[in-house]
C-alpha positions, 0 to 999 in steps of 0.5 A: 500500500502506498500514499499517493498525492494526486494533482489534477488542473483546471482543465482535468476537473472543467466540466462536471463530467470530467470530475466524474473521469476524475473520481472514477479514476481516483476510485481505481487506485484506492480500490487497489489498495493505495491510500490517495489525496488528492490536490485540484485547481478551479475548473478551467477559466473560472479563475479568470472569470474571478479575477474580470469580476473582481476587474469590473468594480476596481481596475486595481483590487486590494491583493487581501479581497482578491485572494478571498474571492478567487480561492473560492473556484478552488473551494467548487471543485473540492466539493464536487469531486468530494460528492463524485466520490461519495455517490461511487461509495468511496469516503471522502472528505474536502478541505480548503487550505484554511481548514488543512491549515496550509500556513503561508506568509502574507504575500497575496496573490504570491504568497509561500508555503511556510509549513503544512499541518498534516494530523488531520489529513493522516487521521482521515487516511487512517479512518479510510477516506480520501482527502480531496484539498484545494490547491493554489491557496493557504492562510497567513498567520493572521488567519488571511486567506492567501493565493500561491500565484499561477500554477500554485495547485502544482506547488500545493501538491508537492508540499503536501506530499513532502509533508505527509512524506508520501510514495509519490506526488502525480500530477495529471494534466493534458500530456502524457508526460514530459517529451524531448521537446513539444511535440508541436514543432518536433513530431519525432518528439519522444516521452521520457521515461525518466528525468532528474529534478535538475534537468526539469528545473531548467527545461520549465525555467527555459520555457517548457510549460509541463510544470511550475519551476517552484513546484519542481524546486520544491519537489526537489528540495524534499525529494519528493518523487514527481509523476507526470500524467495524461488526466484521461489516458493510461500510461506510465508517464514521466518520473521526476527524480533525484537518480541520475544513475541510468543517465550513462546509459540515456544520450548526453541531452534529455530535452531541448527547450525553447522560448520566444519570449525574449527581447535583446537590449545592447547600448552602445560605446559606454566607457569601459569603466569599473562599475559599468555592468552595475550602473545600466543593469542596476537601474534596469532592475529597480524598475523591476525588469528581470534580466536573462542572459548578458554579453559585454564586449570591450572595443579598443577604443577603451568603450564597451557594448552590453547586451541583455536580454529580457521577456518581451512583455519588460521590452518597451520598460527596459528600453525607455530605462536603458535611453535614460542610462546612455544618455547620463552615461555618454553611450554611442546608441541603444538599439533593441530587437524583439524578433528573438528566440532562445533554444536550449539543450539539457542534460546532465550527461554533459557533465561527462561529455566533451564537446557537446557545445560545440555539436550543438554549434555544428548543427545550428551552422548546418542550416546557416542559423546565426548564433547572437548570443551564448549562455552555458551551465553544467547541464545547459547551453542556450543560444539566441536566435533569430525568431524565424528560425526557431522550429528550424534550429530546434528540429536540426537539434533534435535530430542531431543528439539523436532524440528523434523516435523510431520510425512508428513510435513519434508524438501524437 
């Protein structure tokens, strides 16, 4: 018998006949043995509606009021599941985070779990229920409602499995698991059977959208097992694990990402001083604009230029902050370019592996693909590119680490 945590998003639990799937599924595994709490989100869009409501009466609602207001899509589905399970025999019982007693601190809309109370969940798992518990919200000290921000049912069900140290942490979602690339641009894609916390951690932080990078980071930090699986299909899925020892046997990369959210920011002819990557990225950051990857070349004229890049949606903030800062500082020009993408490879086989940048180089030049700035890791190198060449660039990378499927066995 194990104890197993069960996350299932939005989009699993969007209809009432889809909560149904839901509990016959969480019935299958109670009936064969397994103890099973179950973490859900609000049914697909009906956070967003919350939050256009809350929009209608004020174009900036107080933080406190709209976390009380959107918890409670969360609150619907517990009590429907929890109905779903009772009508097929099977115990159950719902609880918000308040009543799990979920303690976060007291950043709304972004709040972090602090601790998890987990006597009364393991009381109910011993009198034979299933214990069904909202995700993406908690309670501050003060007895506040909180929300963890999007994608905070993930974290909630990690949390939870770390604190009732449990089996396994599953979360359902719409892909079967976690692929060598989306499927959407490589058809040869191929799911993996197995990938470490570090290789997940950066393949969510460079745009891979299967799972939140905190609830990997979580997931990590307690070693707790991660799953990945179809809501509505069988399958064996993606496990997420510390073991990195049958990665000798597994090719050097297990994943490529890519994210076309990104602009490129460069000033021009600053005066090569000390200080100077200080005196444009400081004043970037107090304008609160997250900077990605740097490059600075020194000329000879004993000036320099500094290149950044920043998600698109900073681009026109960044910009106008970075006109200020040539300007005080004496710099040549600023020039900025939105039409970027960033590719990345991913493996912890490149520990062990020479030359695996320069391969990936070899094949970008292969289909005349200008590299315009370079990014490595211990397991990562990352490049951008021109936008256009996005699909092109990660297809003649797949195929060149050799992560093409079989003929017969590609992604659907």
């Amino acid at each position: 018998m194990a104890l197993i945590v069960q996350k299932f998003g939005g989009t699993s639990v969007g209809t009432v006949e889809r909560i149904e799937q839901v509990a016959e599924k969480v019935k299958k595994f109670r009936d064969g043995g397994d103890d099973i709490v179950v973490v859900v989100s609000a049914m697909s869009g009906e956070t967003n509606r919350l939050i256009d409501l809350a929009k209608q009466v004020s174009d900036q609602p107080v933080a406190r009021e709209l976390d009380v207001m959107v918890s409670t899509g969360e609150q619907v589905t517990i009590a429907l599941l929890a109905m779903a399970l009772i009508k097929r025999g099977v115990p159950a019982v719902s609880y918000t985070g308040n009543q799990v007693r979920i303690l976060t601190d007291s950043a709304h809309t972004k709040a972090r779990i602090l601790q998890i109370d987990g006597q009364r969940i393991q009381r109910d798992i011993k009198a034979g229920r299933v214990v069904v518990v909202a995700g993406f919200q908690g309670v501050d000290e003060k007895g506040n409602i909180t929300t963890l921000g999007r994608g905070g049912s993930d974290t909630t069900g990690v949390a939870l499995a770390a604190a009732l140290k449990a089996d396994e942490c599953q979360i359902y979602t719409d892909v079967d698991g976690v692929y060598t690339t989306d499927p959407r641009v490589v058809a040869k894609a191929q799911r993996l059977d197995k990938i470490t916390f570090e290789e997940m951690l950066e393949m969510a932080s460079l745009g891979s959208k299967v799972l939140q990078i905190r609830a990997v980071e979580f997931a990590g930090k307690y070693s707790v097992p991660l799953r990945v699986l179809h809501s509505f299909q069988e399958g064996p899925g993606t496990l997420i694990t510390l073991d990195e020892e049958e990665s000798m046997e597994q090719p050097i990369i297990s994943g490529i990402a890519f994210n076309r959210d990104e602009a490129k920011l460069t000033i021009r002819g600053v005066p090569d001083t000390p200080g100077v990557a200080f005196k444009i990225l400081g004043p970037i950051s107090a304008a609160n604009v997250e900077v990605d990857m740097i490059v600075q070349n020194v000329a000879h004229d004993n000036t320099t230029d500094f290149t950044f890049t920043v998600h698109r949606n900073d681009y026109n903030n960044a910009l106008q902050v970075l006109q200020g800062i040539a300007s005080e500082m004496g710099a040549r020009e600023v020039i900025g370019d939105t039409d970027i993408a960033k590719v990345s490879i991913v493996g912890v086989g490149m520990r062990s592996h020479a030359g695996v940048a320069s391969r990936m180089f070899e094949a970008l030049a292969k289909e005349n693909i200008n590299i315009q700035m370079i990014s490595t890791s211990e397991i990562k190198v990352s490049v951008v590119i021109e936008e256009k060449y996005l699909e092109l660039a990660v297809r003649a990378l797949h195929t060149a680490f050799e992560l093409d499927a079989p003929a017969g066995n590609t992604a659907e």
